[in-house]
C-alpha positions in Angstrom: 79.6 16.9 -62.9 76.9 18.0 -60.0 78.5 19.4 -57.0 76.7 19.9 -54.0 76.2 23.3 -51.6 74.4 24.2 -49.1 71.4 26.2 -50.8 68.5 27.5 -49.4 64.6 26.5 -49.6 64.0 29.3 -51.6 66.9 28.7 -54.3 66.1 24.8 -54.3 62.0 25.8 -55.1 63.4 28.1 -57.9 65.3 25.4 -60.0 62.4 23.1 -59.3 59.8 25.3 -61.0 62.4 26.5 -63.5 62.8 22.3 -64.1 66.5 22.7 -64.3 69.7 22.4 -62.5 72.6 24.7 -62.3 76.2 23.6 -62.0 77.5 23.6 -58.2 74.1 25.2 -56.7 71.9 22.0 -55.9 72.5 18.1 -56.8 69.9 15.7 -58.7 69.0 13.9 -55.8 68.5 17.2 -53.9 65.8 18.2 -56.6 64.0 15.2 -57.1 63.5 14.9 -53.0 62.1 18.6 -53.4 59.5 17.3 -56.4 58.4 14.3 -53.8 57.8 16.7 -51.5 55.7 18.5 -53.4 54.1 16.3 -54.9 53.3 15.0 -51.2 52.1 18.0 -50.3 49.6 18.5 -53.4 48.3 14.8 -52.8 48.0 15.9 -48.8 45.6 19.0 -49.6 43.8 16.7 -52.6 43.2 14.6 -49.9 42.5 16.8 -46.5 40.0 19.4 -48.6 37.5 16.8 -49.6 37.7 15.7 -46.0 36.9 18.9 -44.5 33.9 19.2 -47.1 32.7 15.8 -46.2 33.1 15.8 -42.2 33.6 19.6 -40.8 30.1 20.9 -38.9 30.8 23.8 -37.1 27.9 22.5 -34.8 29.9 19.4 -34.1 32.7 18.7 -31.5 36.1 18.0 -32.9 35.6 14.3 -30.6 32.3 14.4 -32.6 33.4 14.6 -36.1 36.7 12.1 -35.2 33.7 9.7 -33.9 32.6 10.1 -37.6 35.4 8.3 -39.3 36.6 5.9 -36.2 36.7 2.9 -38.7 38.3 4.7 -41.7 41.8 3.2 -42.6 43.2 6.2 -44.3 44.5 8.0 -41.3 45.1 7.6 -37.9 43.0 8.7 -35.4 45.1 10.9 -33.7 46.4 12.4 -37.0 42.8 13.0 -38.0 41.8 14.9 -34.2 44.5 17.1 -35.0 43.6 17.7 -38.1 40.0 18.4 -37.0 41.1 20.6 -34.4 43.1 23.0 -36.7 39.0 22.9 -39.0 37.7 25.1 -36.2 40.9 27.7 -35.5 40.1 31.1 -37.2 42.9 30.8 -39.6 41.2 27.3 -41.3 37.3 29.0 -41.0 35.5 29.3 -44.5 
């Protein structure tokens, strides 16, 4: 039998990658919701990358470039300002 216990990011990433799980350090269900996030997370930069290739021009306006995809369906508009807004901090340049 699994037990559960309160384990930390770290520890739960480790027998993730490792693809196993240790008696009384993490559950099933504790591991597979850490794989879904993942795997969310790897679908969210497959998806936002190709974005930023397609619609980020540093001679735009973030209003300009949201203006771009007002009828797209994918994401929300709001979602999609913010994420243009982050294109042009220093941190998301290049």
């Amino acid at each position: 039998m699994v037990t559960t216990s309160i384990v930390s990011n770290e520890r739960i990433g480790d027998l993730v990658h490792d693809n196993h799980v240790e008696d009384n350090q993490v559950s099933k269900t504790q591991v597979h919701q850490a794989n879904d996030i993942r795997a969310w997370g790897k679908k969210w930069k497959a998806w936002k990358c190709p974005l930023k290739a397609r619609l980020y021009d540093s001679s735009l306006t973030v209003d300009e470039i949201v203006a771009q995809v007002k009828n797209d369906k994918t994401a929300s508009q709001t979602q999609f300002k913010e994420l243009a807004t982050r294109w042009f901090t220093p941190k998301f340049q290049g």
